[in-house]
N, C-alpha and C positions, 0 to 999 in steps of 0.2 A: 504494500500500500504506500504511497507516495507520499510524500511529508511535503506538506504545505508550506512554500520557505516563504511566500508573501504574508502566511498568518505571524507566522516570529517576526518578520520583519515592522508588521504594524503595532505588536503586540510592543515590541522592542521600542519603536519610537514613540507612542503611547505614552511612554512613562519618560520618554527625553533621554533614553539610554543610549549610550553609545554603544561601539561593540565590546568595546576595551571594558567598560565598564560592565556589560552584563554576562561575559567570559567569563568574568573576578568573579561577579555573584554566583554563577554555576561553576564556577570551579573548571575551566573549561581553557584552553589555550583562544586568542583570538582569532588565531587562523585558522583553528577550527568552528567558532562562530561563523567567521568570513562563510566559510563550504559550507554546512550548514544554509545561510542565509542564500548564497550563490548558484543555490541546487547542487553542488559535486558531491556533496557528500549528503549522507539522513544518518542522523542521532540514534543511535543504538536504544533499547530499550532504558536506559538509567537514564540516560539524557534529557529523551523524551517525555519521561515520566516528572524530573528535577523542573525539565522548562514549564510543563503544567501545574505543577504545585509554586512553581516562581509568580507564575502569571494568573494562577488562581482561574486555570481552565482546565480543559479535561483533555485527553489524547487522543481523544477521539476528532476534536474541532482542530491541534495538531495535524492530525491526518486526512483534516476534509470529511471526515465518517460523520460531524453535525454542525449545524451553521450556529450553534448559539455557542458563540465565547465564552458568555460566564454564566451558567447555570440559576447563578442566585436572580439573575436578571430576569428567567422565564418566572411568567406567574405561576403560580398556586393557588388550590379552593384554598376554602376557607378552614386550614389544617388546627386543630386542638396542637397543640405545644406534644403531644404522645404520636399522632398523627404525623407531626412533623418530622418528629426524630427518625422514624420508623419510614418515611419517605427517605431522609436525607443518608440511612444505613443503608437502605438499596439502592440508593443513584449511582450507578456507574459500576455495577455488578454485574456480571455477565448474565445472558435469560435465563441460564441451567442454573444459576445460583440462587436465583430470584424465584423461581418456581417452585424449588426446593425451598426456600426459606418459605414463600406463601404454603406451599404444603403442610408443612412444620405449624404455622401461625395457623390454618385453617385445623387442624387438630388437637392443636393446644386451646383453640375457643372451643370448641368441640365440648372438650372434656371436662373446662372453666362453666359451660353452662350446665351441664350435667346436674340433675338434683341429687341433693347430700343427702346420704338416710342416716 
């Protein structure tokens, strides 16, 4: 899957970063920023991972796989503060994890409504 070097590059200037400066923040040589940003080169998985957690996005908008930048920015109903959390522990889990974990949740209420003798 192809790494979006126009989304780091906006992401990057966004914040008025130079590349010098945001190599330092990820720990990164600049000329490997440079490639990165250049298309020659795509950021291994750690990389990819460090620029989404820098940039407060997901790898997914990295890789062009979803057009929203920052998560917090899509709406939400009207979540209870319980709701919320329970949203924010699956975002960004894979469907097998997610299904598995609603399986789990759908059984565990299950057995929470059960009448006590």
């Amino acid at each position: 899957m192809p790494f979006r070097t126009d989304r780091l590059q906006q992401l990057r200037q966004q914040r008025n970063l130079s590349q010098a400066d945001l190599a330092a923040d990820l720990e990164l040589s600049q000329n490997q920023l440079y490639r990165y940003e250049a298309g020659e080169s795509s950021p291994k998985d750690d990389a990819l991972i460090a620029m989404a957690e820098y940039f407060n996005t997901s790898t997914d908008y990295l890789l062009g796989l979803s057009h929203v930048a920052h998560p917090e920015d899509v709406p939400r109903p009207d979540f209870t503060p319980e709701e919320a959390a329970v949203y924010d522990l699956m975002r960004g889990e894979s469907s097998s994890v997610q299904r598995a974990v609603l399986d789990v949740v759908r059984v565990l209420i299950a057995t929470l409504r059960r009448p006590r003798n």
